[in-house]
C-alpha positions, 0 to 999 in steps of 0.5 A: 451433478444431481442425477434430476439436474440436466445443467449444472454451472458452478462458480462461473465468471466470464470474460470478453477477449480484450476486456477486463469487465466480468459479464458474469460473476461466480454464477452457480445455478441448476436447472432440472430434468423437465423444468421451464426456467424462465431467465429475466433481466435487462440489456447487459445484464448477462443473460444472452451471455449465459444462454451461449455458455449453455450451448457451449458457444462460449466457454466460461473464464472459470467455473464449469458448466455441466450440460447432461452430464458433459462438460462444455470446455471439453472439446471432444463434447462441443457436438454432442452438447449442442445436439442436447442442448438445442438453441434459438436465437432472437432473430429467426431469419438468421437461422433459416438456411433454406428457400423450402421450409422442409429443407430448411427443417432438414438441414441440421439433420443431414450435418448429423448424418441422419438416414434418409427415411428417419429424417423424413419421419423427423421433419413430419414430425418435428413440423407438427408439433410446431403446428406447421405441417401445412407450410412444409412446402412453403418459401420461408420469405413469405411467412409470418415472423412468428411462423419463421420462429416456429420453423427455426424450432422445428428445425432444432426439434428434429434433432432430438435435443433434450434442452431447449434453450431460447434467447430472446426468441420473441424479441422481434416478434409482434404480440401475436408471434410472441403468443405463438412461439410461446405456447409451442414451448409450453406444449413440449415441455407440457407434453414432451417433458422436453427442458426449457430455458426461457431467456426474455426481457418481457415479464408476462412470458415468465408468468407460467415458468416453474422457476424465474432467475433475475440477473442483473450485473453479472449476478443472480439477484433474485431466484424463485416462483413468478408469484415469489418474484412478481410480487417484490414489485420494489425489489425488481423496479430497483432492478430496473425491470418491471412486473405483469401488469395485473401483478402491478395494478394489485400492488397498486390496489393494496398499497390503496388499502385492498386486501388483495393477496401476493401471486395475482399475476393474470387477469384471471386471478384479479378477475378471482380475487375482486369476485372473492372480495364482493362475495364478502 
């Protein structure tokens, strides 16, 4: 394992009990010391099955997975791993435990053993940086869902986890809790330099990623930068998943003859590109 690389997975298969189908077949990826990877595909394409190998949820059928170092199918390292690698799942309900938010924060911190005046150090600062100091005293029930989201990662946060990894953790939000819950990762990887594993059905989230993986049948289809992957428009609708509107409106645009340039992913960048055009 490179000594940039915080997860390593080598040649990995998996396999449900009780099945024969492979819901992932001999994946082998990387992902480095304060990378935002962005992991897309569609329904049973794999990706949620990846995201619970990672937090040693599951453990492959083959191959080997390396998180900081420790290997997943090591069961003196299960506890340790999901400290390193903390996850949030799609439904933000089934991760609060709580009828305070601050106590709900405080949870995984006292399964830890956390001394009393450090986790209150942890909770404030783990409520702050998920912009949710103010509702520390609140009951969960009556926040928003995107608020409810940013409680279930302030809760992983105090824990000190090196890796973040989200699974579908917008799925059941609306645009404005999906905005939110966004930008909070952004800023701790921004900010904190805090590794992210980005896993979505929702192209436009991947916009800003360092690196995007397509899964697709249990397989790593594509691998590279968003304007890398956004602009194989035919390649990703042959994988039944679309491209960021303005990636596709420029697809459309130079397919009509417009000289427009691959990587337009924003509505910024369209906005640069027509702007340089009429210069001309």
């Amino acid at each position: 394992m490179a000594q940039s690389d915080c997860v390593q997975v080598n040649q990995v298969t998996y396999i449900y009990e009780e099945s024969t189908d492979k819901v992932l077949k001999d994946i082998s990826l990387q992902v480095k010391k304060g990378e935002f990877l962005a992991i897309l595909g569609h329904n049973g394409s794999g990706k949620s099955t990846l995201a619970k190998l990672l937090n040693a949820l599951y453990l492959p059928t083959d191959g080997k997975i390396y998180v900081c170092g420790l290997d997943t199918s090591d069961d003196e390292h299960v506890w340790d791993i999901r400290q390193k690698a903390g996850m949030i799942f799609q439904n933000p309900d089934n991760q609060i435990v709580a009828t305070i938010v601050r106590e709900d924060v405080a949870f995984g911190l006292e399964n830890m053993g956390v001394p009393h005046d450090e986790m209150v150090q942890r909770i404030d600062e783990a409520l702050e940086m998920v912009h949710m100091t103010e509702r520390a005293n609140s009951a969960p029930h009556m926040l928003s869902g995107g608020q409810k989201q940013r409680v279930a990662i302030a809760g992983v946060l105090a824990m000190k986890p090196e890796i973040m990894i989200a699974d579908e953790s917008t799925a059941m939000l609306d645009p404005i809790g999906r905005q939110e819950v966004l930008e909070v990762m952004h800023r701790l990887n921004r900010e904190n330099g805090m590794t992210v594993i980005w896993i979505t059905h929702y192209m436009e989230e991947a916009v800003d990623a360092d690196r995007i993986l397509v899964i697709s049948d249990g397989k790593i289809a594509m691998e590279g930068t968003p304007e890398d992957i956004f602009s194989q428009v035919d390649t990703m609708r042959s994988l039944h998943l679309d491209v960021p509107p303005m990636a596709d409106l420029a697809y459309a645009l130079r397919k009509d003859g417009m000289p427009l340039p691959n990587g337009i992913l924003t509505a910024d960048d369209m906005t640069e590109e027509v702007c340089r055009l009429l210069c001309r």
